[in-house]
C-alpha positions in Angstrom: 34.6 -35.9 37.5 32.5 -36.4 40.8 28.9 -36.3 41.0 27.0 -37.1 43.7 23.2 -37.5 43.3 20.2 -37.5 45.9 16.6 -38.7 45.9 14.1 -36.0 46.4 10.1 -36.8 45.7 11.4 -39.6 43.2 13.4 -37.4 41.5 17.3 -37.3 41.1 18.7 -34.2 41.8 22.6 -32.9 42.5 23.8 -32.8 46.1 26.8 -30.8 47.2 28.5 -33.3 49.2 27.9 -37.2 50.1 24.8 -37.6 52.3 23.3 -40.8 52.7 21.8 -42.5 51.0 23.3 -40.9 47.7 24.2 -41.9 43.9 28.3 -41.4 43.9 28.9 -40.7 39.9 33.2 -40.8 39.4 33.8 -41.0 35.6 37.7 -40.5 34.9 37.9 -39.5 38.8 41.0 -38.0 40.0 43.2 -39.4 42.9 41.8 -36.5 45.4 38.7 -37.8 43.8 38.9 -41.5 44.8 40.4 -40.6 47.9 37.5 -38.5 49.1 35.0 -41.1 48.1 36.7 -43.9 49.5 37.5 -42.0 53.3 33.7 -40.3 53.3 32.0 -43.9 52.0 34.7 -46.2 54.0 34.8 -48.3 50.4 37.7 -50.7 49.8 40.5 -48.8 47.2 40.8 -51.5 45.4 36.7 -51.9 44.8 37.5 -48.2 43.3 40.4 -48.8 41.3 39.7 -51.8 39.9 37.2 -50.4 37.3 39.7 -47.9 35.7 41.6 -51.1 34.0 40.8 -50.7 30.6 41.0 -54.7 30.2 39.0 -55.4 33.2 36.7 -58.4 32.9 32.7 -58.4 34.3 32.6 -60.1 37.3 31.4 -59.8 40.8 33.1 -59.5 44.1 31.7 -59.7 47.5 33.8 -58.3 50.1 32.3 -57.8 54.3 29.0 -56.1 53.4 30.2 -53.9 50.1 29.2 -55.4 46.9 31.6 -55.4 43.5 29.7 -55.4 39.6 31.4 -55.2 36.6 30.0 -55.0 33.5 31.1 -53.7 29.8 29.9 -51.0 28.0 29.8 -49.8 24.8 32.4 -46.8 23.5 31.9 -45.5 20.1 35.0 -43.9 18.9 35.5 -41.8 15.9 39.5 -42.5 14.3 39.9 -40.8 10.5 37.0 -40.7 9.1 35.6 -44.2 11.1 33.7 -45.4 13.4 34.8 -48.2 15.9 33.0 -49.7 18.9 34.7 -51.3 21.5 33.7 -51.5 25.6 35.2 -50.5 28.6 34.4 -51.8 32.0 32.0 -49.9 34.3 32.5 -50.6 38.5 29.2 -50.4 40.4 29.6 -50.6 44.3 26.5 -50.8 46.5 27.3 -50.5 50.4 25.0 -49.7 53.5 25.4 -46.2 53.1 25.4 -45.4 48.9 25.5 -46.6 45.7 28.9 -46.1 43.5 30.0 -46.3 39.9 33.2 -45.5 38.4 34.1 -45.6 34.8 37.3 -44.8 33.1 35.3 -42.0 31.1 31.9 -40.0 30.4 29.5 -42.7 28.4 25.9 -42.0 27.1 24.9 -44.6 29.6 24.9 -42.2 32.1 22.6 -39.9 30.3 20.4 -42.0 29.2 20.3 -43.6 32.7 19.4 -40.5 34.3 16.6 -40.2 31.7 15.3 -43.5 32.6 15.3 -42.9 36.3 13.2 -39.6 35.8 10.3 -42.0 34.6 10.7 -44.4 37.5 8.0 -43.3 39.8 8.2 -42.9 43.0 12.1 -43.8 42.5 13.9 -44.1 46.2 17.8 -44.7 46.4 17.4 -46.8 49.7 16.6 -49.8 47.7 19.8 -49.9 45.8 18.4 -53.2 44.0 15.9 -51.8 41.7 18.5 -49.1 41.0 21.0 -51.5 39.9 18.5 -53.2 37.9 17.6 -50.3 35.8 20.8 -49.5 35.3 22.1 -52.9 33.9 19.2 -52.6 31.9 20.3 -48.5 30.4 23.5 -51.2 29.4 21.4 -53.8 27.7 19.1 -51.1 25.7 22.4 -48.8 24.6 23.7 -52.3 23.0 20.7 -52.2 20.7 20.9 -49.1 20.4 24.5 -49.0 18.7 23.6 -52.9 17.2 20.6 -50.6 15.2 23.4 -48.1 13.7 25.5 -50.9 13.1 23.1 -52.4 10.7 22.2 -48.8 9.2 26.2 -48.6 8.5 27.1 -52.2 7.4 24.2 -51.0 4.4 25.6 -48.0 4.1 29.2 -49.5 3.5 27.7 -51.8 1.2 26.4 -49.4 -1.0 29.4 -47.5 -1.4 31.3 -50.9 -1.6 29.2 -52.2 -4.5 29.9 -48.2 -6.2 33.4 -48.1 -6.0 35.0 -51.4 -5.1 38.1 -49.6 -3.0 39.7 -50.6 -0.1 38.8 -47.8 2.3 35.2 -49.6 2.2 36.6 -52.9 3.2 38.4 -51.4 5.8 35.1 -49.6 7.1 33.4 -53.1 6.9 36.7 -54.8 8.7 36.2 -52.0 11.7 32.7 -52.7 11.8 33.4 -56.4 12.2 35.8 -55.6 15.1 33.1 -53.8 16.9 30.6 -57.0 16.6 33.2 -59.4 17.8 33.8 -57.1 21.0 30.3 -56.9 21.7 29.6 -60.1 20.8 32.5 -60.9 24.0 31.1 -58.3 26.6 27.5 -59.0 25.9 28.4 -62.7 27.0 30.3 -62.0 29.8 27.8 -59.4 31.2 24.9 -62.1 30.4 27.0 -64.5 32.8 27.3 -62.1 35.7 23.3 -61.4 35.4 22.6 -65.2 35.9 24.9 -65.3 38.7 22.7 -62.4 40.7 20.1 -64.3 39.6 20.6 -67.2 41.8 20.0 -64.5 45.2 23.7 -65.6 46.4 24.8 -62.0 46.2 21.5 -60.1 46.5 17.8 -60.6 48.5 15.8 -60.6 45.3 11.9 -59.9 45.7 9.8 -61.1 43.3 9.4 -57.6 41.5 13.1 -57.8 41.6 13.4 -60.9 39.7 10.7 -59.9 37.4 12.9 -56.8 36.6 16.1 -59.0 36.3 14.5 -61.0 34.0 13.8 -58.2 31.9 17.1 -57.3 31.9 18.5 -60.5 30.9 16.0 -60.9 27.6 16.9 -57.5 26.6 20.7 -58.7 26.9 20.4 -62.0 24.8 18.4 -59.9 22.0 21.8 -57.9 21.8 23.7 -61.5 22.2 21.3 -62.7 19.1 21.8 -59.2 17.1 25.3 -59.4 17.6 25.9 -62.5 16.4 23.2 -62.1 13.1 25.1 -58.8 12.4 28.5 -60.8 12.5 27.4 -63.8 10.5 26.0 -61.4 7.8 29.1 -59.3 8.1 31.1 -62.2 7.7 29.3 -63.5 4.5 29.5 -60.0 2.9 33.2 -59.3 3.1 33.8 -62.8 2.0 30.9 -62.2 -1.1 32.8 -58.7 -2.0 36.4 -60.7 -1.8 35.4 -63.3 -4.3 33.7 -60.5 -6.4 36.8 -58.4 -6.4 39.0 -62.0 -7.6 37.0 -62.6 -10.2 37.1 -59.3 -11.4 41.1 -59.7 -11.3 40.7 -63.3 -13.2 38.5 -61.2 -16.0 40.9 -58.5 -16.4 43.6 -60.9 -16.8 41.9 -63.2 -18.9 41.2 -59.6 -21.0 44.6 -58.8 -20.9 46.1 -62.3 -22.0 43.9 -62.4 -24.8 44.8 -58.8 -26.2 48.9 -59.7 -26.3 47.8 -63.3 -27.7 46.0 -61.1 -30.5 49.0 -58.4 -30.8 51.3 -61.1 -30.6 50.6 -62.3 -34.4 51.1 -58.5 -36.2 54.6 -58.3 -34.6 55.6 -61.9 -35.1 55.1 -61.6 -38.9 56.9 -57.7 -38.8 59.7 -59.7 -36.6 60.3 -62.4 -39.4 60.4 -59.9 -42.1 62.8 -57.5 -40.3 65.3 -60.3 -40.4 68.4 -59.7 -43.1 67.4 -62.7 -44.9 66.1 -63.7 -48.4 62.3 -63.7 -47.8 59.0 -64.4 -50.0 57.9 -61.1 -51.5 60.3 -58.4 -50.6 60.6 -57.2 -54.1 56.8 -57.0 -54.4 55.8 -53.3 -54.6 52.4 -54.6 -52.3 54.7 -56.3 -50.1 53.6 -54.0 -47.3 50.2 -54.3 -47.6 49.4 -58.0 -48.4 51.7 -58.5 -45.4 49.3 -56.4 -43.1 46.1 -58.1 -44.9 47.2 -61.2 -43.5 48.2 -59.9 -40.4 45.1 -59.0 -39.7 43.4 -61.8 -40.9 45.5 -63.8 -38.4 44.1 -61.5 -36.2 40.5 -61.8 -36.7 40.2 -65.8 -37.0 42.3 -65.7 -33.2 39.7 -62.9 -32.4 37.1 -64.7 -33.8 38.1 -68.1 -31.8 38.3 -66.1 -28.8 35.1 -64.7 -28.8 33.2 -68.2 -29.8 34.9 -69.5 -26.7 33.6 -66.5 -24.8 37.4 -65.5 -23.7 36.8 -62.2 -24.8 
């Protein structure tokens, strides 16, 4: 999809065709798409292309006078009845002439982006600087954002872990682990490609620039620091519930080893007088029953043993 945005009275609004300067949307562009963009704007195919690699790295790339960021962005995604975050890589290209981002798909960046923008005041698009700035920080907010529902859902999970005890909870906690340890990995790299426009080699940074930057950047290491809590607490719950769910086996099978000890003593004696031999009392008319008394007496004292030992 192409959109292409303009500034009018600090307001974003649609345009029907590039005009400069102009915001250049592509999420999951077409080739007739890329190819447009990239004759109109003169932009380098690969500056274009390289953000559609799912496994693309944040970076920066400085090529004549057109600018390369990528950065990482969250990607809920909804698989049999879970929820998953991972990140995919966002482009954004800033040249003489407009400002361009490409992503491999539609993201809630976007929209909550073109929210922000609509509070800006007096919001121009020939500064691409402040632009890019508000952007990175849409990134850094969404991350906290999702890191927020994460925690709802890790207590959520919990609950029904602690109610039930199956596996489809630990597998909930397991995919919500995953989603920690890839944010955990973008948040870092996008942190390390903030500090490097930080040092002004890629960009002429005013002061209300850096002050903006800045902001951007603590917002980022609070998601860095969530992340990493989230994880750690994550981590110390699924191995809590593990050691739980063992000992439960050990009790069970302490239970169970105990009951055949106990059984074990009625069918020993009924196995020794089964046997075709001469045996003590087998004429006795009370045979039956003084053999079941002490049966069951044998019973008792090995129940009684097992319960003073707290086996039972």
């Amino acid at each position: 999809m192409l959109r292409i945005y303009r500034a009018e009275k600090g307001v974003l609004s649609l345009a029907p065709q590039i005009e400069r300067p102009c915001w250049v949307c592509l999420t999951s562009p077409t080739e007739e798409e890329l190819q447009y963009v990239q004759e109109s704007l003169k932009v380098f195919p690969e500056f274009l292309r390289y953000p559609l690699d799912e496994e693309e790295i944040p970076r920066i790339e400085l090529e004549e006078d057109q600018l390369l960021i990528i950065l990482r962005v969250p990607d809920p995604r909804h698989e049999e009845g879970f929820i998953r975050y991972e990140t995919i890589p966002i482009g954004i290209i800033l040249t003489e002439e407009a400002i361009i981002t490409v992503c491999l798909k539609e993201n809630p960046v976007f929209e909550d982006f073109l929210m922000a923008l609509n509070k800006v005041k007096n919001f121009t698009l020939e500064r691409p600087i402040p632009f890019l700035f508000h952007f990175f920080w849409c990134i850094a907010t969404i991350y906290l954002r999702y890191l927020r529902l994460i925690d709802k859902l890790i207590t959520e999970y919990e609950q029904e872990l602690y109610r039930s005890m199956r596996n489809k909870e630990l597998l909930k906690l397991l995919n919500i682990e995953k989603s920690l340890v890839y944010f955990n990995t973008a948040l870092r790299a996008n942190d390390i490609v903030l500090s490097r426009l930080q040092s002004g080699r890629f960009l002429r940074l005013t002061e209300d620039d850096l002050e903006l930057l800045e902001d951007v950047q603590i917002e980022n290491r609070q998601a860095i620091d969530m992340a990493k809590i989230f994880s750690d607490i994550l981590t110390g719950t699924m191995d809590a519930y593990a050691s739980v769910i063992s000992n439960n086996l050990n009790m069970v099978m302490k239970f169970l080893t105990s009951a055949t000890i106990v059984l074990m003593l009625p069918t020993l004696v009924a196995s020794i007088y089964g046997m075709n031999i001469q045996l003590p009392l087998q004429n006795s008319p009370h045979a039956f029953a003084i053999l079941m008394t002490i049966s069951f007496i044998l019973s008792g004292i090995v129940v009684a043993l097992f319960i003073k030992k707290r086996l039972f």
